[in-house]
TILUMFI-447857 format. One record per residue (C-alpha): residue number from 1; residue in three letters; x, y, z. Coordinates in steps of 0.001 Angstrom, whole numbers. Example, Ala and Ser with C-alpha at 12.3 -4.5 7.8 and 13.67 -1.06 7.14 Angstrom:
[atom 1, ala, [12300, -4500, 7800]];
[atom 2, ser, [13670, -1060, 7140]];
This chain:
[atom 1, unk, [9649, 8906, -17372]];
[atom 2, unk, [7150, 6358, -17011]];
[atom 3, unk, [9921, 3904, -15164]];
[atom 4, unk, [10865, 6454, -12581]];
[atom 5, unk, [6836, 7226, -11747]];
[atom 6, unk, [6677, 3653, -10670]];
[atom 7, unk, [10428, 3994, -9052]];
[atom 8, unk, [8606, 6933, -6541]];
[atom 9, unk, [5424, 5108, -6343]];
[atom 10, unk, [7194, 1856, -5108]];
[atom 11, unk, [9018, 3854, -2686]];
[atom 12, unk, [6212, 5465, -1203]];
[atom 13, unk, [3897, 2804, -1081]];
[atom 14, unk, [6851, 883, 879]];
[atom 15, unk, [7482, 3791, 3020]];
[atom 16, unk, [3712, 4461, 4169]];
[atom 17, unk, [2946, 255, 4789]];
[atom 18, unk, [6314, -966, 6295]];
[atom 19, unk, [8846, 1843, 7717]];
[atom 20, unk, [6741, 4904, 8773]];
[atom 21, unk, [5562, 5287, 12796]];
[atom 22, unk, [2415, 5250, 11318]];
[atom 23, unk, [2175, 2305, 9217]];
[atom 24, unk, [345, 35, 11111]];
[atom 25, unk, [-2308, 2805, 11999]];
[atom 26, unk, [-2753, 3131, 8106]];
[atom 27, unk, [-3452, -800, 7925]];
[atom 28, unk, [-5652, -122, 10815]];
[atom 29, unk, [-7715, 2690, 9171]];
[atom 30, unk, [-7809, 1242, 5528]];
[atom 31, unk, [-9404, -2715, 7345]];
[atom 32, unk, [-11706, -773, 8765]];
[atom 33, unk, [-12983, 1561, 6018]];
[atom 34, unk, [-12698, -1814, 3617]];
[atom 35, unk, [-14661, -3650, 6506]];
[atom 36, unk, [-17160, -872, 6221]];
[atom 37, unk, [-17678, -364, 2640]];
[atom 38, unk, [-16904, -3689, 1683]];
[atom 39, unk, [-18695, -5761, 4124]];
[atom 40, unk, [-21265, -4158, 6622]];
[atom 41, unk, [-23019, -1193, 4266]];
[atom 42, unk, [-23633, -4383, 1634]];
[atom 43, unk, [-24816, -6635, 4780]];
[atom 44, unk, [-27345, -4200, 6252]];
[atom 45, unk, [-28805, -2809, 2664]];
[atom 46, unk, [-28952, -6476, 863]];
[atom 47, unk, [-29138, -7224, -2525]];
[atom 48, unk, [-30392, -3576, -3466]];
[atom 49, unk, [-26848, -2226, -2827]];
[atom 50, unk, [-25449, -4012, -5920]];
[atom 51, unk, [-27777, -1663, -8278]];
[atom 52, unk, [-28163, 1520, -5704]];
[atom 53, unk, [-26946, 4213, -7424]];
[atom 54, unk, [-26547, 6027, -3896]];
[atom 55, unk, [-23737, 3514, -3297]];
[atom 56, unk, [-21681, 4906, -5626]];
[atom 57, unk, [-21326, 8233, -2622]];
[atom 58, unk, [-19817, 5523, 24]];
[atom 59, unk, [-17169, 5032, -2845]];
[atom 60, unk, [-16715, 8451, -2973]];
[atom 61, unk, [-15309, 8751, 643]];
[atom 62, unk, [-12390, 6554, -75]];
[atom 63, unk, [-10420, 8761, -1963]];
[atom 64, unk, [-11616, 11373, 902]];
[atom 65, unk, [-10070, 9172, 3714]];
[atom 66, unk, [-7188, 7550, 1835]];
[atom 67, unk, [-5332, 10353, 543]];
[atom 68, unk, [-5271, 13349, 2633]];
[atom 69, unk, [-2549, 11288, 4994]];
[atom 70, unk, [-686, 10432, 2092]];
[atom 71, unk, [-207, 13691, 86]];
[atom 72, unk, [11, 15856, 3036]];
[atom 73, unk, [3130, 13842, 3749]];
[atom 74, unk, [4319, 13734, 87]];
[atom 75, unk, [6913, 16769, 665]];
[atom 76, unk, [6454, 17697, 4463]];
[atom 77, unk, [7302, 14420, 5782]];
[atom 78, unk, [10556, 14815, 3486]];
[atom 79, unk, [11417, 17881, 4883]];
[atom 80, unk, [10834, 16571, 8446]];
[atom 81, unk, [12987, 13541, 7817]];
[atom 82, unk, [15253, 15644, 6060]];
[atom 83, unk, [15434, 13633, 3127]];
[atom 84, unk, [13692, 16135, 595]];
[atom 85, unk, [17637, 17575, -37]];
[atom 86, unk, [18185, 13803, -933]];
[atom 87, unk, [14984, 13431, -3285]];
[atom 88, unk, [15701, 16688, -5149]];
[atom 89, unk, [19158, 15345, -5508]];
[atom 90, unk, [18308, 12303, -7671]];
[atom 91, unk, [18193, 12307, -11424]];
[atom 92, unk, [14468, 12256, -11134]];
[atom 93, unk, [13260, 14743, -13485]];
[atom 94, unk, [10234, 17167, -11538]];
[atom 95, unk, [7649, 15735, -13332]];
[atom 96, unk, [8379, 12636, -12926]];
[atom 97, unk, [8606, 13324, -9188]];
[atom 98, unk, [5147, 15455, -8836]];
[atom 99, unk, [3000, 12696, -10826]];
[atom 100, unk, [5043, 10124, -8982]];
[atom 101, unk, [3499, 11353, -5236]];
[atom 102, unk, [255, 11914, -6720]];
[atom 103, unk, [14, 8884, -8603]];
[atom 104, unk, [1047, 6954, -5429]];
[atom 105, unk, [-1958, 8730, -3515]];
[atom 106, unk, [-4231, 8507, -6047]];
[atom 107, unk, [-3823, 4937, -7109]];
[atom 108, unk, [-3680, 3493, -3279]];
[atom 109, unk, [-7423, 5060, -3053]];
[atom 110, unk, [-8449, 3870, -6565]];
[atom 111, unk, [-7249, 288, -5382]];
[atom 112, unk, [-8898, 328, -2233]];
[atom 113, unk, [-12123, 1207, -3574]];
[atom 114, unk, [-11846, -1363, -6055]];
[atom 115, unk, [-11265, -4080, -3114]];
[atom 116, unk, [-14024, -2484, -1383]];
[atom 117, unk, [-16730, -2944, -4591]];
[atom 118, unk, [-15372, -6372, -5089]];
[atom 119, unk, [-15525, -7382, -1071]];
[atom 120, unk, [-19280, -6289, -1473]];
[atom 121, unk, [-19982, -8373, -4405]];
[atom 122, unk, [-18717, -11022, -2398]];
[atom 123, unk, [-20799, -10214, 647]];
[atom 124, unk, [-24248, -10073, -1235]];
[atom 125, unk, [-23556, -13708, -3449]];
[atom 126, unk, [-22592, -15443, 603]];
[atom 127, unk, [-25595, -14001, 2486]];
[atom 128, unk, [-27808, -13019, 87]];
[atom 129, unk, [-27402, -15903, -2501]];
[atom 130, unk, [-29858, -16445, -5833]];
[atom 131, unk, [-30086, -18375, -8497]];
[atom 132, unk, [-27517, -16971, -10004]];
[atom 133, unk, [-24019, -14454, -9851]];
[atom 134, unk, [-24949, -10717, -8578]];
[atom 135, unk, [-23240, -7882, -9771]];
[atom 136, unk, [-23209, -4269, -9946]];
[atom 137, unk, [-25026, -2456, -13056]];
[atom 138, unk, [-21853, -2340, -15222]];
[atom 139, unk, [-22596, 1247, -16139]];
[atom 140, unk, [-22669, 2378, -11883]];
[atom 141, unk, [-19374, 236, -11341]];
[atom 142, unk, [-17394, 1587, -14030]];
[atom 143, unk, [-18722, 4489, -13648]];
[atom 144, unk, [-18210, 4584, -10048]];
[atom 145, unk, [-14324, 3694, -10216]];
[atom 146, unk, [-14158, 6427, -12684]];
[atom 147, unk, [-15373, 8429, -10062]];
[atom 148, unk, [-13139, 7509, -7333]];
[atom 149, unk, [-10686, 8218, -9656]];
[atom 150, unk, [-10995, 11555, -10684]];
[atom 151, unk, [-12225, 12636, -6852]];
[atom 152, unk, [-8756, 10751, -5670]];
[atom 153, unk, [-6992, 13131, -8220]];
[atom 154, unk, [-8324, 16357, -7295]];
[atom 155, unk, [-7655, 15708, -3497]];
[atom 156, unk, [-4107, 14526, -4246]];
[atom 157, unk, [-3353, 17125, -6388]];
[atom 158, unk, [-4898, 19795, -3862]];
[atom 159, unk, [-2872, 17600, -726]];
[atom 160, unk, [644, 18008, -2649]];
[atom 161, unk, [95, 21255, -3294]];
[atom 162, unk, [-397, 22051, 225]];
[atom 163, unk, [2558, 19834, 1169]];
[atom 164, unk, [4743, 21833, -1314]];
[atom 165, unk, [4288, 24980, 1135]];
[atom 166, unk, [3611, 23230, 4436]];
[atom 167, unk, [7045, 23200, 6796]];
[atom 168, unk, [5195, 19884, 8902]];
[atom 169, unk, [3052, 16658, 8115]];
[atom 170, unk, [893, 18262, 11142]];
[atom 171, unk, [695, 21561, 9018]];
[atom 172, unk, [-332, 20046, 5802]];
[atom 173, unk, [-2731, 17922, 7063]];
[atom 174, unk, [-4586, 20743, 9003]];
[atom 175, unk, [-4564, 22751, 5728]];
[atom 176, unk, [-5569, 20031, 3190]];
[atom 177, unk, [-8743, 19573, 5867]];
[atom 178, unk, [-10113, 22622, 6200]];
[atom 179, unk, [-9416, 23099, 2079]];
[atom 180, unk, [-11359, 20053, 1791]];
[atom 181, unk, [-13994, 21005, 4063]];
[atom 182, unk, [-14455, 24367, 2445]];
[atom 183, unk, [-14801, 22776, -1115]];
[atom 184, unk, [-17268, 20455, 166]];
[atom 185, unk, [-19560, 23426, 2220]];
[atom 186, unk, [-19228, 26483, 1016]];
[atom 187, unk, [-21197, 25905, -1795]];
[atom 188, unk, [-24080, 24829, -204]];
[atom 189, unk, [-23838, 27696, 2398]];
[atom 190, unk, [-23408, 30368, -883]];
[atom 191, unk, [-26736, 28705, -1877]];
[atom 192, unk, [-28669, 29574, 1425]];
[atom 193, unk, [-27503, 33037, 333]];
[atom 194, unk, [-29356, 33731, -2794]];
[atom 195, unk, [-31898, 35772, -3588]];
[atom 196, unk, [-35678, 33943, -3095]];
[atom 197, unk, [-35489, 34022, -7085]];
[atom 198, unk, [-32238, 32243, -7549]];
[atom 199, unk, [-33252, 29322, -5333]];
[atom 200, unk, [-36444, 29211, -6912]];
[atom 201, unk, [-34779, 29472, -10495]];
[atom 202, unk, [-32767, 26585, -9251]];
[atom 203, unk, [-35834, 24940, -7187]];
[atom 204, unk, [-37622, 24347, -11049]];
[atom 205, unk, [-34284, 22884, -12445]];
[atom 206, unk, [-33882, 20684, -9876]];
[atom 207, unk, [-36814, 18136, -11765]];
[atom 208, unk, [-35500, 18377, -15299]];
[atom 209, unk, [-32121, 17256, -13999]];
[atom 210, unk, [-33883, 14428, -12033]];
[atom 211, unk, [-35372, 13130, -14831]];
[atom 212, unk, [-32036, 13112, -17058]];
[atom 213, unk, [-29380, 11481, -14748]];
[atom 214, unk, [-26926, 10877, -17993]];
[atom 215, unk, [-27200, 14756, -17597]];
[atom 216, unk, [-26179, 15018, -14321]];
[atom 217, unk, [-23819, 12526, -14298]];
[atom 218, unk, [-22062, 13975, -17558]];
[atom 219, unk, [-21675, 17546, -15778]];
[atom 220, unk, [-20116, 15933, -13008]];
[atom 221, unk, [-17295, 14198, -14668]];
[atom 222, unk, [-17299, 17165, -16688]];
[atom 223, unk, [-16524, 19724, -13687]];
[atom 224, unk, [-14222, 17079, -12409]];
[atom 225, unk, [-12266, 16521, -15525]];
[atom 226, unk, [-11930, 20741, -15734]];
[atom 227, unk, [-11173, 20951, -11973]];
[atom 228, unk, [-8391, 18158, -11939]];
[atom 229, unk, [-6629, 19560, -14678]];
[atom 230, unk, [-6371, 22893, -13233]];
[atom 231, unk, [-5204, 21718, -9889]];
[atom 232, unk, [-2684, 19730, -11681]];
[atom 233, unk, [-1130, 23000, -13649]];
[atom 234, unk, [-1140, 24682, -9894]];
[atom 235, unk, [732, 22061, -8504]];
[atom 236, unk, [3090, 21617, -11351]];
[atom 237, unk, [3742, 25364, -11476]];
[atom 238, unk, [3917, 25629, -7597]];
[atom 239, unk, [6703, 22311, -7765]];
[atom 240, unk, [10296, 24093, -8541]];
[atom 241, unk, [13082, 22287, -7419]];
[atom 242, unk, [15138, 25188, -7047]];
[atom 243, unk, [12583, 27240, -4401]];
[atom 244, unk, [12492, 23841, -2909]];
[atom 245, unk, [16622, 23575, -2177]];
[atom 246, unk, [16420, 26664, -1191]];
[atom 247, unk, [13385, 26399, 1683]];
């Protein structure tokens, strides 16, 4: 299974860089975010950005940016070219074929955020050199690609779940936004909502959490881990290749 993961990977790595209409708007968009994370946001914060935790939230758009193109093409872009029949046709088992266009999403972000970290280690050591090598805090970098990683799963898995149902790229990409935008704002408009004694409740826990950032940053991953396995089961349930041939 493993063999024909990479088989769909290569394919749509190839087919987003070198045949789409798109392709050279995608190398357009990923120099520039790489330019931006990689090279200015190091430049104009110094040597400080190599041990800022608060870096670690420019990583965090990467996955944002890189993927919701990719995955909300992942099954309406075959059904627009009209190849999906074709796909569905293969030997390819279903799994193999859902992990394969997440995977291919999810590991295109992962990479460029990896280029981006080491293009900034690169940009602090040439203008801001020292005695010696700078690097990130080993825990924030791995912990930060760990990051990227899980985020770049949940929005894949979310994106091909929308491209499952969409009937256009146009479609799916509209969805996966507001989806995305919802997750991200709701719950701070819910919070606005409370009662005076929920928001103080939370107001007082706010400084104990502060003070224990393994704790914060545990319950993160945590809700992460949870939340990428369930959109994983949705999507896998949602994929039938059946339903599919028939739509």
């Amino acid at each position: 299974m493993m063999q024909d993961i990479f088989t769909l990977i290569r394919k749509e790595w190839k087919e987003v860089v070198f045949q789409r209409s798109g392709g050279r708007q995608s190398w357009i968009s990923m120099l520039i975010l790489v330019g931006l994370i990689g090279i200015y946001l190091p430049y104009i914060n110094g040597a400080a950005w190599l041990q800022d935790p608060t870096a670690l939230l420019d990583w965090a758009w990467v996955p944002l940016f890189m993927t919701i193109g990719l995955v909300a093409d992942a099954f309406a872009g075959e059904r627009e070219r009209h190849t999906l029949e074709t796909l569905l046709a293969t030997r390819l088992s279903d799994t193999s074929i859902l992990l394969g266009k997440i995977a291919s999403s999810v590991l295109y972000a992962w990479g460029i955020a990896f280029a981006c970290s080491l293009l900034g280690v690169i940009t602090i050591n040439v203008v801001f050199p020292s005695a010696g090598l700078q690097f990130y805090n080993p825990g924030m970098f791995f912990g930060g690609l760990a990051a990227v990683l899980l985020i770049a799963i949940f929005i894949s898995s979310i994106g091909v779940f929308v491209s499952l149902k969409a009937a256009t790229v146009r479609q799916a990409y509209q969805k996966l936004s507001l989806s995305i935008m919802a997750i991200w704002f709701i719950p701070f408009i819910l919070i606005q909502t409370f009662p005076d004694k929920v928001q103080s409740f939370f107001a007082s826990v706010a400084p104990i959490l502060d003070a224990k950032p393994p704790l914060i940053i545990g319950g993160l991953f945590g809700v992460l881990i949870v939340a990428d396995g369930i959109m994983l089961l949705l999507a896998k349930k949602r994929f039938q290749r059946t339903r599919l041939i028939l739509e």
